[in-house]
C-alpha positions in Angstrom: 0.0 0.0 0.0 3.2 2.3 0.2 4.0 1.8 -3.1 0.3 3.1 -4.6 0.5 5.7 -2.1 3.8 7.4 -2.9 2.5 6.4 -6.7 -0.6 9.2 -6.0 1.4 11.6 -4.4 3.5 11.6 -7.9 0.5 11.5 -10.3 -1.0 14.3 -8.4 1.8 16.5 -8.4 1.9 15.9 -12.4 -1.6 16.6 -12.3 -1.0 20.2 -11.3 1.7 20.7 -13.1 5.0 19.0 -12.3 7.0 17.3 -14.7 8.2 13.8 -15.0 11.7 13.2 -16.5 12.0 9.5 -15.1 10.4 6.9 -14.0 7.1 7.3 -13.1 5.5 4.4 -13.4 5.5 1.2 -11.0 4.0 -1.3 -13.1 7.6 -2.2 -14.3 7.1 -5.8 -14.2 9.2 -6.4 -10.9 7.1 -8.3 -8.5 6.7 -7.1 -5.1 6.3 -3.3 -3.8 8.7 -2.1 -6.2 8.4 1.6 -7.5 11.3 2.8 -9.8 13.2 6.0 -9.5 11.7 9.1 -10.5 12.6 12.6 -10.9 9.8 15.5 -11.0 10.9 18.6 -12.0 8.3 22.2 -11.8 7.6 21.5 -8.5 5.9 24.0 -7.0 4.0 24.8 -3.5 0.6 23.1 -3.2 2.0 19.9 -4.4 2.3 16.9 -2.9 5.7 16.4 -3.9 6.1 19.7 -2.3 4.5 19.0 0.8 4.5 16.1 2.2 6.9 13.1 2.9 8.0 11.1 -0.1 8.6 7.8 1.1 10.4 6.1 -2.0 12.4 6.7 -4.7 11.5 10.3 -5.9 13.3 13.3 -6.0 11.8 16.4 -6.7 13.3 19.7 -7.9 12.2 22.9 -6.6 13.6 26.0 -8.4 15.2 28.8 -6.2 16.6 31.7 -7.5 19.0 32.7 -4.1 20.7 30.9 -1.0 18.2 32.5 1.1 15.4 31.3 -0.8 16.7 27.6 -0.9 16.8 28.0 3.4 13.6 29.5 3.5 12.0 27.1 1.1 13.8 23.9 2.9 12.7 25.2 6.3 9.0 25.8 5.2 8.4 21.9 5.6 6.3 21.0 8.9 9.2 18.1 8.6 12.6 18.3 9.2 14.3 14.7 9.6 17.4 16.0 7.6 18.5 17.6 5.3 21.9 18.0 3.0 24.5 20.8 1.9 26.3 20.6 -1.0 29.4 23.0 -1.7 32.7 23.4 -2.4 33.2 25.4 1.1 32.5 23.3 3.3 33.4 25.6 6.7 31.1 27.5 5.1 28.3 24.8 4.3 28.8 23.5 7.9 28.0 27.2 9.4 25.3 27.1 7.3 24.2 23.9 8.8 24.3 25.1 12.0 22.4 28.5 11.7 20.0 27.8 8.8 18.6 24.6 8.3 15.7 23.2 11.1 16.3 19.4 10.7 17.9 17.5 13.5 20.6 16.1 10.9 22.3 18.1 8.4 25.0 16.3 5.9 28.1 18.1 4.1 28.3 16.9 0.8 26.9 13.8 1.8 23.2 12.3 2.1 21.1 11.9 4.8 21.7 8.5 6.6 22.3 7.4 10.2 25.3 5.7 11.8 25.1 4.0 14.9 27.8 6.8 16.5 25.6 9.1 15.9 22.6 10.6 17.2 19.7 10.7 14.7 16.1 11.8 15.0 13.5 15.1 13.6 12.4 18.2 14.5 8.6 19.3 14.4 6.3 16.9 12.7 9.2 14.5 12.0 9.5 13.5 15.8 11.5 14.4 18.8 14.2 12.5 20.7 17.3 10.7 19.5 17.7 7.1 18.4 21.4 5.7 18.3 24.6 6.3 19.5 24.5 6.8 23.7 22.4 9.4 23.6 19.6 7.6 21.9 20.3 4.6 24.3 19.3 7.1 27.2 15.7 7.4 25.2 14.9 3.7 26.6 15.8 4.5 30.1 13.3 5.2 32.8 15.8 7.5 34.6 14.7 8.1 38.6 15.7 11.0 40.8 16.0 10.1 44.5 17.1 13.9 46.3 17.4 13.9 49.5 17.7 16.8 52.2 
């Protein structure tokens, strides 16, 4: 059910008005819950490519004409997992990282994954809390204060 899900968010964004340069279409021939990689381009606010959570195999493009339009229009989403800089400066990218984007991961020049080392978990409607490294092991713990006088 994933699969036709993520399917209708991509036919409705084409519907008002993105465009398809791959993939597309999961009836491949591949058995199982496959859905092929797709790339949507024109995407544009209202869209469910724009909006919500894409969970498979589809990128879409959203146009921005500055650096402070592409912060603005990242941070815009009531979801922020992770996110990703790419640049050739990366002190710069990694200040950026740290004052501009609202995800509670940010990669340099790299894509959003976890690693066990590493704390990893959202901000707003993508969670709250850590999973992983010791800090995410202190999530399972039913900590008790005992003070006394």
């Amino acid at each position: 059910d994933l699969r036709d899900e993520l399917h209708e968010q991509v036919e409705a964004s084409i519907k008002a008005g993105a465009r398809c340069l791959v993939g597309g279409n999961p009836d491949t021939g591949k058995p199982g819950a496959f859905y092929p990689p797709t790339l949507l381009t024109g995407v544009l606010p209202g869209m469910p490519a724009y909006e919500e959570e894409l969970f498979g195999p589809v990128a879409a493009i959203i146009r921005v004409t500055s650096e402070d339009e592409a912060f603005r229009v990242a941070n815009s989403s009531p979801f922020g997992l992770g996110g990703a800089i790419f640049s050739r400066n990366s002190d710069r990218a990694r200040a950026l990282a740290v004052t501009h984007m609202d995800t509670g991961a940010c990669f340099i020049n790299d894509f959003v994954a976890s690693d066990p080392r590493l704390p990893f978990g959202g901000v707003k409607d993508s969670g709250y809390g850590r999973e992983l490294s010791d800090l995410g092991q202190l999530e399972f713990l039913n900590i008790k204060t005992v003070s006394i006088a």
